[in-house]
DOFIRO-625260 format. One record per residue (C-alpha): residue in one letter; chain; x, y, z. Coordinates in steps of 0.1 Angstrom, whole numbers, plus 2048, in hexadecimal, padded with zeros to 3 digits. Layout:
<recs>
<a A <X Y Z>>
...
</recs>
This chain:
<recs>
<x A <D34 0AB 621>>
<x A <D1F 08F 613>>
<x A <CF5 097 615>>
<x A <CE6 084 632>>
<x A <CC9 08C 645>>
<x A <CD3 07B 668>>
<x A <CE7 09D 671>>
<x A <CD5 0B0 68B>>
<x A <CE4 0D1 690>>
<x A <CD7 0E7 6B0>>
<x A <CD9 10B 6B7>>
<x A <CCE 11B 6D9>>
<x A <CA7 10B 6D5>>
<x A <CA7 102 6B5>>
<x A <CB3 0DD 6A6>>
<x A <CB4 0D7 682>>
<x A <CC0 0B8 66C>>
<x A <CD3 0CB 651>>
<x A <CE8 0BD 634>>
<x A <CFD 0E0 635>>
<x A <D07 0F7 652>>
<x A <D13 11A 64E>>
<x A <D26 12E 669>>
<x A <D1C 151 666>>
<x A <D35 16D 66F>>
<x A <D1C 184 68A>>
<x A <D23 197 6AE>>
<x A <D43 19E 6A6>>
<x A <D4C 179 6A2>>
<x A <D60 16C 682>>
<x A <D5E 149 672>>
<x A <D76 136 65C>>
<x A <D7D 111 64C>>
<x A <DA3 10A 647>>
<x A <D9E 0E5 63D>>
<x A <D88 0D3 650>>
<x A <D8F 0EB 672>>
<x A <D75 107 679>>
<x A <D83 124 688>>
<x A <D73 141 69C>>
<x A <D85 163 6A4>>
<x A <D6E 17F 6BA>>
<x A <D76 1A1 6B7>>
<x A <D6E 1BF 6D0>>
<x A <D5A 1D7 6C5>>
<x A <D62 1FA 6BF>>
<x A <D3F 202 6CC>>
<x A <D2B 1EE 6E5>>
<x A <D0D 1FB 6F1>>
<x A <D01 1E1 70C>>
<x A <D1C 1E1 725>>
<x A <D08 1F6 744>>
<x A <D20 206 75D>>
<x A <D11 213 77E>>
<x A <D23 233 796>>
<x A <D10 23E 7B4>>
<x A <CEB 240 7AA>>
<x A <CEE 245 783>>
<x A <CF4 228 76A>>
<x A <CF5 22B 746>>
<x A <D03 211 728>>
<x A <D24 21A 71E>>
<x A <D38 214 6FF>>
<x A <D59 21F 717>>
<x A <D5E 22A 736>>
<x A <D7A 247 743>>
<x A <D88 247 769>>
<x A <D8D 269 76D>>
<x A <DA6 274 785>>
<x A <D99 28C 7A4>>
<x A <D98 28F 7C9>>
<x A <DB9 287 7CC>>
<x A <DB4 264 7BA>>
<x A <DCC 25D 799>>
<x A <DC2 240 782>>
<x A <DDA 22D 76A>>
<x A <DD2 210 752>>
<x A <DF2 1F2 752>>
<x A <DE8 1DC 734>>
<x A <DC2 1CE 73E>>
<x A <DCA 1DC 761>>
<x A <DBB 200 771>>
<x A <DD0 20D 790>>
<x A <DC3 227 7A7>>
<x A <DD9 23A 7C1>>
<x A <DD0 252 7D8>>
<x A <DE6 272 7E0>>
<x A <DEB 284 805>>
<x A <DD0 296 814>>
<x A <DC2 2B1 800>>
<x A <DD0 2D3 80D>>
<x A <DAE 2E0 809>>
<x A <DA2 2D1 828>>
<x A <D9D 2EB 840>>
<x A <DA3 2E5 869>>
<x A <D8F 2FA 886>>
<x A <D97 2FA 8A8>>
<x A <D91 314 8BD>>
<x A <D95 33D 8AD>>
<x A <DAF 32D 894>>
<x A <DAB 319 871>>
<x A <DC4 310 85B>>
<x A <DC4 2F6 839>>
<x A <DD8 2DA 843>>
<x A <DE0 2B5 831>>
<x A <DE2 2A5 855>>
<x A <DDB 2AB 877>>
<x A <DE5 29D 89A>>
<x A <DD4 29B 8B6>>
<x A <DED 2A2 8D2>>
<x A <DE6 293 8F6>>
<x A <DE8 2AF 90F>>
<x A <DCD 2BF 92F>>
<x A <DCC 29F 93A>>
<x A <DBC 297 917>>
<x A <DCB 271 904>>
<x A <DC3 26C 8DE>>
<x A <DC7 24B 8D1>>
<x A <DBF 23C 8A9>>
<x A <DB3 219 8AA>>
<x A <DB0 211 881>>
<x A <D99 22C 878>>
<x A <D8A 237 899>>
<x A <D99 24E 8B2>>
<x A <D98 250 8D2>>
<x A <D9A 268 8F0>>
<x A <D9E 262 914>>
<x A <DA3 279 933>>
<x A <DB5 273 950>>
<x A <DA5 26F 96F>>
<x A <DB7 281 988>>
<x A <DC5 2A6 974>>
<x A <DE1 2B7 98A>>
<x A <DE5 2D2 96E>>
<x A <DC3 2E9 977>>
<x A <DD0 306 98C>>
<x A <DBB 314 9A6>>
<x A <DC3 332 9BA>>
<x A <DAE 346 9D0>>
<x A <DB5 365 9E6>>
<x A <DDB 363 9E8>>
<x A <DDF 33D 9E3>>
<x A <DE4 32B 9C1>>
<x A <DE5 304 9C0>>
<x A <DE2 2E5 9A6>>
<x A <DC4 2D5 9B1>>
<x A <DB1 2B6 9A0>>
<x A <D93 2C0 9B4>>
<x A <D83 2E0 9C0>>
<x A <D66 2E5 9DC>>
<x A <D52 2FE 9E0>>
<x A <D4D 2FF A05>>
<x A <D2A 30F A16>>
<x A <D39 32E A2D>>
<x A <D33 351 A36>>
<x A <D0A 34D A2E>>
<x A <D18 343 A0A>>
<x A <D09 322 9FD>>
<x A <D15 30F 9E1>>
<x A <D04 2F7 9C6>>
<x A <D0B 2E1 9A6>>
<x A <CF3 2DE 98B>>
<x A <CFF 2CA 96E>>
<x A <D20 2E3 967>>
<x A <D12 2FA 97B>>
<x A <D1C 309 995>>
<x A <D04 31C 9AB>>
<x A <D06 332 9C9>>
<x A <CF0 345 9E0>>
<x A <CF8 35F 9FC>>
<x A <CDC 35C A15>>
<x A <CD2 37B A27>>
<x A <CE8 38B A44>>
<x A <CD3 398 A61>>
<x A <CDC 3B8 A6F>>
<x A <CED 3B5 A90>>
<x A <CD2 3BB AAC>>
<x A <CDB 3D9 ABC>>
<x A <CC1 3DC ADD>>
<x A <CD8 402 AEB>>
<x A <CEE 417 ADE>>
<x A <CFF 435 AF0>>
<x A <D0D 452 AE4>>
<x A <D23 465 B02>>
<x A <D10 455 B16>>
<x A <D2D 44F B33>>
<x A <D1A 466 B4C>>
<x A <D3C 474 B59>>
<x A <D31 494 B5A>>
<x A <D14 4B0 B59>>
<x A <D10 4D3 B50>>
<x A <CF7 4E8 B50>>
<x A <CE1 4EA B2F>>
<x A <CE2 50A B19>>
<x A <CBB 50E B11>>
<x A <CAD 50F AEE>>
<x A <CD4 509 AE0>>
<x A <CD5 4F0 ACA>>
<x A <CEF 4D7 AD1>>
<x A <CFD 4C1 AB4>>
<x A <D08 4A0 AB5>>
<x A <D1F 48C A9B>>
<x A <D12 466 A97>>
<x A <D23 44D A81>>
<x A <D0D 427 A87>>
<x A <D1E 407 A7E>>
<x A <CFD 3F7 A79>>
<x A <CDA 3F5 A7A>>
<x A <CCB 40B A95>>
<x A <CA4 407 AA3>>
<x A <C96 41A AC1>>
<x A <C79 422 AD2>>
<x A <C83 435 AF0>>
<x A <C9D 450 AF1>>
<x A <CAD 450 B18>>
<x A <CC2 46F B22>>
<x A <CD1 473 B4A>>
<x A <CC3 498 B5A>>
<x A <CC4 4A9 B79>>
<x A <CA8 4BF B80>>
<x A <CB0 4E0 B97>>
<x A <C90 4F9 B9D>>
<x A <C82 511 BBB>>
<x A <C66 500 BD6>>
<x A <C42 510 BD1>>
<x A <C48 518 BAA>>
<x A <C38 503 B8E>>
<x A <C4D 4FD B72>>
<x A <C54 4E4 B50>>
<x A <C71 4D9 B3A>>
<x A <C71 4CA B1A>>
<x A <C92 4B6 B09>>
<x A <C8C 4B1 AE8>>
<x A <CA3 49A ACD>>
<x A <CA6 495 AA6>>
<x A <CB7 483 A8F>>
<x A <CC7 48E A6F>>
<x A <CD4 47B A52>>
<x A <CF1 48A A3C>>
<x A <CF5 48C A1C>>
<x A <D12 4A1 A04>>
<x A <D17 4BF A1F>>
<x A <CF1 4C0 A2B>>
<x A <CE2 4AF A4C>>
<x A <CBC 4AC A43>>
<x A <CA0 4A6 A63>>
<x A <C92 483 A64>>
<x A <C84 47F A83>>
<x A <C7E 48C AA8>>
<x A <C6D 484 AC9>>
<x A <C67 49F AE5>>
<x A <C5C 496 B09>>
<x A <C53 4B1 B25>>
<x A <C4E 4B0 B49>>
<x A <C3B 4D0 B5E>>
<x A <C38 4CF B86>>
<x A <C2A 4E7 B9D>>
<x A <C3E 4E4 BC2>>
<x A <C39 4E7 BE3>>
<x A <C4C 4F2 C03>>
<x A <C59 4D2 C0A>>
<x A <C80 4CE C01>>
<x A <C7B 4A7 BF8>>
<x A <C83 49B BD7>>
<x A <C62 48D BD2>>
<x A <C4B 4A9 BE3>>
<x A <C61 4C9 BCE>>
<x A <C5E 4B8 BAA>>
<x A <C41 4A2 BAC>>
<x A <C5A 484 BAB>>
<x A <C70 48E B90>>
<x A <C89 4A5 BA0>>
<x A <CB1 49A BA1>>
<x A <CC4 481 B8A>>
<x A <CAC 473 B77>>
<x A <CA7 45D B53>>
<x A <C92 46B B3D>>
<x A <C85 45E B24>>
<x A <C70 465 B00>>
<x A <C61 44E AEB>>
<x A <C73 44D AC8>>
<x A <C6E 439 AA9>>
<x A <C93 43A A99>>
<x A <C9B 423 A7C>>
<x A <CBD 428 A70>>
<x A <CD7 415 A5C>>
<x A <CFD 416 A59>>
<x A <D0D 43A A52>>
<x A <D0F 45B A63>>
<x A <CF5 470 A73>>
<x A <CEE 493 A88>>
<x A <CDD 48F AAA>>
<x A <CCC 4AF AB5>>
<x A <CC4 4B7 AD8>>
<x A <CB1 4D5 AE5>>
<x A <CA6 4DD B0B>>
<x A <C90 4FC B18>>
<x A <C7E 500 B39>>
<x A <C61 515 B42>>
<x A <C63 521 B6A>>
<x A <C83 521 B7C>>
<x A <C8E 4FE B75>>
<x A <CB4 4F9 B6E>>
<x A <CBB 4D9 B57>>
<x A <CDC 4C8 B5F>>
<x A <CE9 4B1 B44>>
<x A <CFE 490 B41>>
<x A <D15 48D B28>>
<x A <D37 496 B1A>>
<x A <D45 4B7 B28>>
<x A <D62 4BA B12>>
<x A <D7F 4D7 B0E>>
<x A <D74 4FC B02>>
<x A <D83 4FC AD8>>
<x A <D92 51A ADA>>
<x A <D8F 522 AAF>>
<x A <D92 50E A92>>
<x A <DBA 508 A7E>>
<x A <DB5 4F3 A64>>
<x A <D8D 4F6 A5E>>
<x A <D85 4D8 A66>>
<x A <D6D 4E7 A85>>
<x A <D5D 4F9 A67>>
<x A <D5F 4E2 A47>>
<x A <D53 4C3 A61>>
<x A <D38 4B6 A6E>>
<x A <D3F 4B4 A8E>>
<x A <D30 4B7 AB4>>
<x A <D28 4DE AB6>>
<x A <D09 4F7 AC1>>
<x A <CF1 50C AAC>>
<x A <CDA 529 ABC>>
<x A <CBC 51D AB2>>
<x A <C9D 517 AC2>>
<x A <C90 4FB AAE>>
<x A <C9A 4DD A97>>
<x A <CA3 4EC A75>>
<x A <C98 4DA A58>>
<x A <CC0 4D3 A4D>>
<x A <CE1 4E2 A56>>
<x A <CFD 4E4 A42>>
<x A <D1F 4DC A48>>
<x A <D2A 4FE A42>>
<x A <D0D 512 A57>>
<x A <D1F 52B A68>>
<x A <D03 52D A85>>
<x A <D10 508 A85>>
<x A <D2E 50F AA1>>
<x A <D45 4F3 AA8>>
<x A <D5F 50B AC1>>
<x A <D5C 518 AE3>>
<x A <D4C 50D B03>>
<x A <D2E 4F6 AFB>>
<x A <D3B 4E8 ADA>>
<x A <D46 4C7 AEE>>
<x A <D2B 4C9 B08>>
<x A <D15 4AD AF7>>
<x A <CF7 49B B0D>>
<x A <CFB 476 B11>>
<x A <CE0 461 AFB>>
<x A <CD6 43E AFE>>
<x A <CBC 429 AE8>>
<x A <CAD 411 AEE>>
<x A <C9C 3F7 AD7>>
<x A <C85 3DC ADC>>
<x A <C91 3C6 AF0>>
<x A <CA8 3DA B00>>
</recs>
């Protein structure tokens, strides 16, 4: 090349007027001059520091970078090309449902209950019918499919819903109101009443029993010109395993002094003849089975006809049960004992006066 001074070479930002240039092999780039034809050949190098590669939150510079095959992803390199594949689901992936888990590569949702599963790309979906025939209902000793149940308000039984709730209530049941009850109280017969014997009553009550007055039917039978008094007295016993235990009594007596006069109402003071009488009681008893107790006694010459039953004489006992049982009998006793037990032999429930039980009514408030 000849010397001049109107070449101006440039470089990046610099501009020179050179009479020579030089091409300087550098960054793995090679120069050459065949003829008058530069030529250039670049290399790779076999260690490049500046290329930055990124993954997730870390980045670093790299002289080469590995694809490394895990999590069911394989790399290959074709040529200047990198493939990937992925592999079937890991078998590692374990599956719940209910008490059962198993490691499974896939799963299926299967439509049934009136359940529907659907995949739309990668969403799926569920839907449930609206009107389910398969839910079995059965109560008492009927079974049906049913799509709806109700709960119906009955029987003092109400019903509610809160959220999936379901709530009831039982409202309180009122004892039926019971304003007299009579026990042999038919009044078919009389007979005359064995004094200071106690006579013993069998009670069972089918509900709720309050009183206040004790009524029992009586004939009084005496002399003219004699004073005299009787006294009927009543208790109630509650039983419990073979023992009848006192709970309450009432007692109500009547004296008179007579005259000569054979009227009703001049020989008793009023209260000769077929008469109610009656004894204040304060009785509170529930459901179950009781003893009544009845005693009468007289002080003069005053003979106390009873209503009541009048049954057959029990001649003696055959299979025990007039011993083992607590049923209508006598005792000789003068008062109310504080219990009596089923097998008391003074307890006699044979012979005459066994069935020969006064007639008792009670009457409530109201009644």
């Amino acid at each position: 090349m000849t010397a001049s001074a109107a070449l101006s070479v440039s470089a990046g930002t610099t501009s020179a007027n050179l009479t020579n240039l030089t091409f300087s092999n550098s960054n793995n780039v090679s120069f050459g001059l065949s003829g008058s034809v530069i030529t250039a050949t670049a290399t790779v190098a076999s260690s490049q520091g500046s290329i930055n590669f990124s993954a997730g939150t870390t980045s670093n510079n790299l002289s080469a970078v590995t694809f490394s095959n895990s999590n069911g992803v394989s790399f290959g390199l074709s040529g200047s090309t990198i493939t990937a594949s992925v592999s079937g689901m890991p078998t590692q992936v374990t599956f719940s449902a209910g008490t059962s888990s198993a490691a499974l590569s896939a799963i299926t949702f299967s439509n049934s209950n009136g359940v529907s599963f659907g995949l739309n790309g990668s969403t799926m979906t569920g839907s449930i019918a609206t009107s389910l025939t398969a839910i079995n209902v059965s109560a008492g000793t009927t079974s049906q499919n049913l799509s709806a149940v109700t709960f119906s308000n009955s029987n003092n039984v109400s019903f509610g819903l809160s959220g999936s709730i379901i709530t009831a209530s039982a409202a309180s049941m009122a004892a039926p109101t019971i304003t007299q009850f009579r026990q042999n109280a038919d009044f078919a017969t009389n007979f005359t009443a064995s004094l200071g014997t106690l006579s013993i009553q069998k009670v069972s009550l089918p509900t709720d029993v309050s009183a206040t007055k004790l009524v029992a039917l009586l004939n009084f039978i005496g002399s003219s010109n004699a004073s005299g008094a009787i006294t009927m007295s009543h208790a109630v016993y509650t039983i419990s395993s073979g023992t009848a235990s006192l709970a309450s009594s009432a007692t109500r007596a009547l004296s008179w002094t007579s005259g000569s006069a054979t009227t009703a109402t001049s020989v008793f003071g009023g209260i000769s003849g077929t008469r109610y009488m009656t004894a204040s009681v304060s009785y509170a008893m529930t459901p179950g089975d009781y003893l009544f107790g009845w005693l009468f006694s007289s002080a003069g010459t005053a003979t106390i006809g009873v209503f009541g039953d009048a049954g057959p004489t029990i001649v003696g006992t055959l299979d025990g049960a007039e011993t083992t049982d607590y049923l209508d009998g006598v005792s000789a006793t003068g008062a109310f004992p504080a219990s009596i037990a089923v097998t008391d032999t003074n307890y006699v429930r044979t012979g005459v006066p066994a069935l020969r039980q006064p007639g008792i009514i009670l009457i409530g408030t109201g009644g």
